[in-house]
C-alpha positions as CSV (number, residue, x, y, z in Angstrom):
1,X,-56.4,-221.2,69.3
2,X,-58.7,-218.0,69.5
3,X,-57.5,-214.9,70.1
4,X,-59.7,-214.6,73.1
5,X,-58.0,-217.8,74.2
6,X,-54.7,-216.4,73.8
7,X,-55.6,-213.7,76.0
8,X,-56.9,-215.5,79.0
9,X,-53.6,-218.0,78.5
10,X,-51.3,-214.6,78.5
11,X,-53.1,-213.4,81.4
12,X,-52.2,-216.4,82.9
13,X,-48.9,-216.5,82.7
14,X,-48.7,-213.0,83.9
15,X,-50.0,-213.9,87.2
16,X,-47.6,-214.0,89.7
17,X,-50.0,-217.1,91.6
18,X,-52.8,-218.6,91.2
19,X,-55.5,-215.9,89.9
20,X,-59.6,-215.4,89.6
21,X,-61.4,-215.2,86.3
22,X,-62.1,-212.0,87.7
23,X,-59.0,-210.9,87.8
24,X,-58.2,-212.6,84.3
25,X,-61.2,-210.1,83.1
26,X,-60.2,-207.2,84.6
27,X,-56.8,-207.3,83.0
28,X,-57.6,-207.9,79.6
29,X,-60.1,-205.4,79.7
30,X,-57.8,-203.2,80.4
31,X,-56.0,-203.5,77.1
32,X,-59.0,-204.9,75.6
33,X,-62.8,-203.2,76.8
34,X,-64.9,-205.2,74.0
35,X,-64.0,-208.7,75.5
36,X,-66.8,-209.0,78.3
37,X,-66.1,-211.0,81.3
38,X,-68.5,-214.1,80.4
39,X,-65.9,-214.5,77.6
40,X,-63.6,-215.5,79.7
41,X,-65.1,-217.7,82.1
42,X,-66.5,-219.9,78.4
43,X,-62.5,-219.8,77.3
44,X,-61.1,-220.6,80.7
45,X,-63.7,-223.9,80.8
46,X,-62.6,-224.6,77.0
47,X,-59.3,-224.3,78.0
48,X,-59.5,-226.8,80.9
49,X,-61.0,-229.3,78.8
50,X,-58.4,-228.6,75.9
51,X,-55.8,-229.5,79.1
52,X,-54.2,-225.4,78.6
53,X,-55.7,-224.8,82.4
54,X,-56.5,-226.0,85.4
55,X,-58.5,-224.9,88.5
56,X,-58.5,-225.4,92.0
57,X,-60.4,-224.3,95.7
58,X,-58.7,-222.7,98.5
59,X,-60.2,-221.7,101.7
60,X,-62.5,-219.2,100.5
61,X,-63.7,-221.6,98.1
62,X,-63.3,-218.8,95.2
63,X,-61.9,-221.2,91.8
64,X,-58.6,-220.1,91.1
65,X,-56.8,-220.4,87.7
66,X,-53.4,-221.3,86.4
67,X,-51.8,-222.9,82.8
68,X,-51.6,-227.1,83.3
69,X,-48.0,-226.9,82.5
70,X,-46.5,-225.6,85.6
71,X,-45.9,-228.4,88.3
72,X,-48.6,-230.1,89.8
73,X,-48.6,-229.1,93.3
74,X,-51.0,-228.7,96.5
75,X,-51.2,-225.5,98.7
76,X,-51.2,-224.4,102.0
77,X,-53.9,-222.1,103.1
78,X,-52.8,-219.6,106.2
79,X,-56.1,-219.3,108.2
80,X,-55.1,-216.4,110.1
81,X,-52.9,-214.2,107.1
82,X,-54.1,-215.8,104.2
83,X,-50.7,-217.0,102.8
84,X,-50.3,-219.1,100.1
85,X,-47.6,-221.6,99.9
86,X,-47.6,-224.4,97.0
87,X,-46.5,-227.6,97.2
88,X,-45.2,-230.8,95.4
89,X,-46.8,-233.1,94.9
90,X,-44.8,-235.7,96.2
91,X,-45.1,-234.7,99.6
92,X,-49.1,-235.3,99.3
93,X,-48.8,-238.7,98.1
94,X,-48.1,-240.9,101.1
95,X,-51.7,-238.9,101.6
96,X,-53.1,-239.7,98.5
97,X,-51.6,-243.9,99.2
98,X,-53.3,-244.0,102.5
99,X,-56.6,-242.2,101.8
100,X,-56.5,-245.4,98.6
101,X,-56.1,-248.2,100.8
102,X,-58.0,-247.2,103.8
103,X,-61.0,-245.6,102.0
104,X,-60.8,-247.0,98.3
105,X,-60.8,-243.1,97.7
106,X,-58.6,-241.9,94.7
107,X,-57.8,-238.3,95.6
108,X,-56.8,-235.3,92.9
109,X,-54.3,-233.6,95.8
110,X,-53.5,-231.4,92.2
111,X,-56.7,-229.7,93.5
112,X,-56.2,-229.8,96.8
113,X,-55.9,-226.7,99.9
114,X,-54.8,-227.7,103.6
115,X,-55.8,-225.2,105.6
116,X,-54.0,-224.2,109.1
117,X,-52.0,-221.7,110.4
118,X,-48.8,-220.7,108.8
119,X,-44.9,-220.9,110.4
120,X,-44.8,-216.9,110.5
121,X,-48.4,-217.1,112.3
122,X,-47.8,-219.9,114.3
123,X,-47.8,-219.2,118.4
């Protein structure tokens, strides 16, 4: 484990959600100016292989960031606000069953964003 590893993986578990490598950047540069940006986006892609990360796509289709060893979950994408909300797994799967047997189509809901309009947003 790198130190520049360490540092993208502590930045992570900082983050209150899910987070940018951006955002990842932007912190440790703060404490540390010599680690340039393309030195995290090399470490968060060896981390993801190594199985330390994981990545997903919300509705603006920017890849967000977060440590593999929180829960598996799916999100919820607020068109209108822009909320957030995660959630288990286990509610996707009777998804994840159907979209198998009707369309043979094996589905990583991990990575997953429904996008709609929230309960605070909703008419």
């Amino acid at each position: 484990m790198t130190v520049q590893r360490r540092l993208v993986l502590d930045a992570l578990q900082r983050a209150r959600h899910h987070t940018t490598a951006e955002e990842i950047a932007r912190q440790i540069r703060a404490r540390h100016p010599q680690i340039d940006p393309s030195t995290v986006y090399r470490n968060l892609e060896a981390l993801e292989e190594l199985g330390y990360v994981t990545h997903t796509h919300l509705d603006d289709r920017v890849t967000r960031w977060h440590r593999a060893d929180v829960e598996r979950h799916g999100h919820l994408v607020c068109r209108r606000c822009g909320s957030e909300q995660e959630i288990p797994l286990r509610t996707l799967e009777p998804l994840g069953r159907r979209l198998r047997s009707e369309q043979g189509f094996r589905a990583d809901l991990a990575h997953s964003a429904i996008v709609g309009i929230c309960r605070e947003c909703a008419p």
